[in-house]
N, C-alpha and C positions, 0 to 999 in steps of 0.2 A: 499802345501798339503802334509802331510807324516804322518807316525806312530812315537809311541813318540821315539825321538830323544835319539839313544846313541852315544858312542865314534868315532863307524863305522860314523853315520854320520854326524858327527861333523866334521868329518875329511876330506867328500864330501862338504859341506858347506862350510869349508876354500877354498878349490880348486876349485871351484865354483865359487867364489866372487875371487882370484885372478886370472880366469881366464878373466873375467868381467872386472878388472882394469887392467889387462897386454896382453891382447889376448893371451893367452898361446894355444898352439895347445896340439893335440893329445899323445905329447911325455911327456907333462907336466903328464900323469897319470902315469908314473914309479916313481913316487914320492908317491902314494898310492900305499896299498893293492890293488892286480888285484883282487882277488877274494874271497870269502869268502862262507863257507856248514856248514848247520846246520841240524839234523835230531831228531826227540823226537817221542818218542811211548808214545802215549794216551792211555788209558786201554791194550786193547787186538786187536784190530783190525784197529785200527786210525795210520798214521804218519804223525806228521807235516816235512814236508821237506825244508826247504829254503836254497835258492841259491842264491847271490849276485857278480854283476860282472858290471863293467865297460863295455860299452855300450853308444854308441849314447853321447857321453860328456856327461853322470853322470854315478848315480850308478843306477843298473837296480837290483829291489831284487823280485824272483820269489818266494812263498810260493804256497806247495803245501800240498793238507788233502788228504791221500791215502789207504787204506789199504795193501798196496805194498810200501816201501821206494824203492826196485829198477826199480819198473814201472814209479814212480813218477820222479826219478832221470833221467831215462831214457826221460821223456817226456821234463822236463825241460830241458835236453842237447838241444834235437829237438828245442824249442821256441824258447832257446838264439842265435840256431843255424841263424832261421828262423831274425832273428831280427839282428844278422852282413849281413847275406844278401841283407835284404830290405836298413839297414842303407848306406852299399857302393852303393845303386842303387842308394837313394834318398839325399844323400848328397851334399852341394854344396862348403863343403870344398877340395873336389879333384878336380883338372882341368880333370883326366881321368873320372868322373863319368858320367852319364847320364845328370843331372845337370848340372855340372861343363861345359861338353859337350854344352851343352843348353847358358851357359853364355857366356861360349868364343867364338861362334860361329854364335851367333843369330839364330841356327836352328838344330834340332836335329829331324832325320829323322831315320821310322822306329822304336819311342818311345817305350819302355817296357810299357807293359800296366798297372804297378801298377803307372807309371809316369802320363800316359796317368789320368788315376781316378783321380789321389792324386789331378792333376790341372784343371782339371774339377771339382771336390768339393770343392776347391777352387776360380775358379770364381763364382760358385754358395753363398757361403757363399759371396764375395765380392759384388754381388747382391743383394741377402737380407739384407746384413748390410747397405746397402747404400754407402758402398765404406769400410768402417772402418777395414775390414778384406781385407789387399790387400797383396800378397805376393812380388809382385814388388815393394816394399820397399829396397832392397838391396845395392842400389846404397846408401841411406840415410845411412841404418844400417855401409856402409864403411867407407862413409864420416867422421859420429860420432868418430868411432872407431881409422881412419888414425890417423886425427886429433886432437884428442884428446893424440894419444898415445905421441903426439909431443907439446905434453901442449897448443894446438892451438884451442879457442872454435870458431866452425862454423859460420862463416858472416851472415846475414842474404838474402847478395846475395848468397853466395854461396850457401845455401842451394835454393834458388829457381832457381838456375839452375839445382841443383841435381834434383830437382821435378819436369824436364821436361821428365827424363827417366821414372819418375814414370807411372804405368796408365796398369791396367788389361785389360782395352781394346785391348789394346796392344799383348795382346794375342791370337796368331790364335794356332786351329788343321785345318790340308787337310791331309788329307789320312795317319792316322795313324801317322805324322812328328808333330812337334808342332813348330811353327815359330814366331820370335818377329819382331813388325812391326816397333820400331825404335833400330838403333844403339846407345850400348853400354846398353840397358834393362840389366837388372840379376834381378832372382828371388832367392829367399829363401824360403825354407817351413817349417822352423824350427817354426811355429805357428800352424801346423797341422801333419806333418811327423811322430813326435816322438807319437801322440796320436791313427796317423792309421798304427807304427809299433806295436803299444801297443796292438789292438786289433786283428790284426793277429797270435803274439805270444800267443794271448789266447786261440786264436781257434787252433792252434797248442795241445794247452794243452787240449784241452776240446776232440781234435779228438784221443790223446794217450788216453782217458779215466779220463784224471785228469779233473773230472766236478768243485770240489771245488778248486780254488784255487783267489789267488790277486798277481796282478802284481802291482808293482811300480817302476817308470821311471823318477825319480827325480822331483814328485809330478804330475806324469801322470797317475792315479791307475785306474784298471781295475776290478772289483771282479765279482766272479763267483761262484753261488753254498754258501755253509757257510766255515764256521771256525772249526778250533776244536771242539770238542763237540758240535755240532752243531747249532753254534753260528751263530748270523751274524757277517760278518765284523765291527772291528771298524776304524774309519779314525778321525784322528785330524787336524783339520784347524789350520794353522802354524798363529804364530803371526808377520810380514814383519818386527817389530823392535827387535824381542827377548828380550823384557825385563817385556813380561805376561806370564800368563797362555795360554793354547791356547784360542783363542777366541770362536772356537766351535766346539762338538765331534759331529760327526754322525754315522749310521747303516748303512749298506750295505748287500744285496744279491749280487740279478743280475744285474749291474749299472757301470758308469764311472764318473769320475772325474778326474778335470784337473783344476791348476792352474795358475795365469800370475801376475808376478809384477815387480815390479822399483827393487826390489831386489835380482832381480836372474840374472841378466847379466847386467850390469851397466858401463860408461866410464866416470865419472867422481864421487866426491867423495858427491858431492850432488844430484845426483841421477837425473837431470836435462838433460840429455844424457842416453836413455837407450835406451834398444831395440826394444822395443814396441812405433812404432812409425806413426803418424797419417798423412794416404797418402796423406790427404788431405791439411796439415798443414807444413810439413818437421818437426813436431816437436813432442816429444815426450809427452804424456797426462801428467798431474800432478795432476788431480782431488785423483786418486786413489793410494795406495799400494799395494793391491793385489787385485785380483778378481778369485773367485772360482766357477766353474759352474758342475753341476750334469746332465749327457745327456745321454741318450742309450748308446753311444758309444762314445772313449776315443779321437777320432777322431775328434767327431763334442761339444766333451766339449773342446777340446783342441784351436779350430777356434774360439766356441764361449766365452772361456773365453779373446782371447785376442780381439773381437772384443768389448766386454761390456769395454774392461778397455779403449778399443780408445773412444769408444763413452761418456765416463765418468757416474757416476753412475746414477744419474736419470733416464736419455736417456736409457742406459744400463739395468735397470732394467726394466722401462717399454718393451724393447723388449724384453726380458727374459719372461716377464709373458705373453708374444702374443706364443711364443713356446712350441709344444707338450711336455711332458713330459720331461720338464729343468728347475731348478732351479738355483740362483745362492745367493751368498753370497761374497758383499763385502765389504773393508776392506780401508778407505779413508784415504788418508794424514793426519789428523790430527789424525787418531784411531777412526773415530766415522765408525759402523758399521749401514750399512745396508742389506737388501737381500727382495729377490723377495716372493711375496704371498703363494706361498708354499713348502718353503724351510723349511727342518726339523727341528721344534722347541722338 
């Protein structure tokens, strides 16, 4: 999910996808533009303001509609501010974070309380989905990746000993600590994290006074209020093989989106190893390419797009059309496209 595509992010897309084939870390973005301002006066009283910056492993582009360029500029420092903060809380690529904390230790005591949320809406969502949304996938997601980086595809024992760490049950709180109940668990919340930093930086925004604005977090959008001249948002559903048109434009006010596919973090070159992976199975779905889902908030489209694309599309849409106010739209292995009963035609 993004806006149409220029140079800028053509140039996130390469590092993106070579991150995906090489696990390149965090250093690998001195290789890109860290940052990028743009500002445009509309008539007389309107400024569109955007801001783009690396963030959370991609690009983060903030727009803002103001009639202040330096109120606006000012609020977006505040958000991105707000979003390296929550990202070193909720990361599980440091050993120091909270997380990292959490992994290496089977217990982290005294949890920050946005940890504390993030994994409680998270076994929640692993609840409704029936398992399919499970964050204790990590142990798999290493496996893939170790493995793979050493040209080695996963046994089919090995994977079902990885899958004994697996299992959200697994998961206790006692007094504010969060504790795992076997050794060697690790969780990840890169299926929901980058969705519920999305939506904080926006209330960030919305509390400096920027009511109109859209956020995008490398196809985790968030929009608020309208556009320029008082438009609504536009959002273009990306094509997973780039070689169409997009496959669909929609409108946006006040709304979230978030999308998951085989080709956004990938370990091998068929796409048979990716990151989206099914807790129940050690394997990763192949029904779909992408799946895009529309939710309140950028948070619970972010869960539930990557639970539809485990549970593959039928499955996936039928639960979609049981959910308040979500749609989704997706996008199957072979290009044939489906979406749920009232997704915007």
């Amino acid at each position: 999910m993004k806006n149409p595509e220029t140079p800028f992010d053509q140039k996130r897309r390469s590092f993106l996808k070579l991150s995906g084939l090489l696990g390149l870390g965090a250093a690998s973005a001195a290789l890109l533009p860290a940052e990028k301002a743009e500002a445009f006066l509309f008539g007389r009283k309107e400024y569109k303001v955007t801001k783009t910056r690396l963030a959370m492993g991609t690009f983060v582009a903030m727009t803002a509609i103001h009639p202040s360029r330096d109120e606006a500029e000012e609020a977006i420092g505040l958000a991105f501010e707000e979003i390296d903060r929550l990202n070193t809380m909720l990361t599980h690529y440091e050993k120091t974070s909270p997380i990292g904390s959490l992994n290496g230790g089977g217990k982290l005591e005294a949890a920050p309380q946005e940890v504390l949320e993030l994994v409680a809406r998270s076994l929640y969502y692993n609840r409704e989905t029936g398992g399919a949304f499970d964050i204790t996938v990590k142990p798999l997601v290493d496996l893939y990746k170790n493995s793979l980086a050493v040209d080695h595809i996963p046994t089919e024992a090995e994977i079902n000993q990885t899958l004994k760490l697996v299992g959200s049950e697994n998961i206790h709180f006692q007094s504010g600590s969060l504790l795992f109940g076997k050794s060697e668990m690790a969780i990840t919340l890169d299926g929901i994290a980058k969705g519920y930093i999305v939506d904080r930086a926006s209330e960030v925004l919305r509390a400096g006074g920027v009511a109109n604005h859209l956020i995008n977090a490398g196809g985790d959008i968030r929009t608020s209020g309208k556009a320029a001249g008082g438009k609504a948002w536009t959002v273009a559903i990306q094509d997973p093989a780039k070689t169409k048109e997009y496959p669909d434009i929609i409108t946006m006010q006040d709304g979230a989106i978030a999308t998951s596919g085989n080709y956004e973090i990938y370990y091998d070159k068929e796409k048979l190893f990716h990151h989206i992976i099914n807790s129940r199975t050690g394997h990763s779905p192949q029904l779909a390419s992408s799946v895009t889902v529309v939710a309140p908030t950028v948070m619970d489209a972010d869960a539930l797009a990557t639970s539809v694309f485990v549970m593959e599309p039928v499955a996936g849409i039928q639960f979609i059309n049981r959910q308040a106010d979500c749609e989704c739209f997706v996008i199957g292995k072979d290009g044939d496209v489906k979406h749920s009963a009232g997704w915007q035609v």
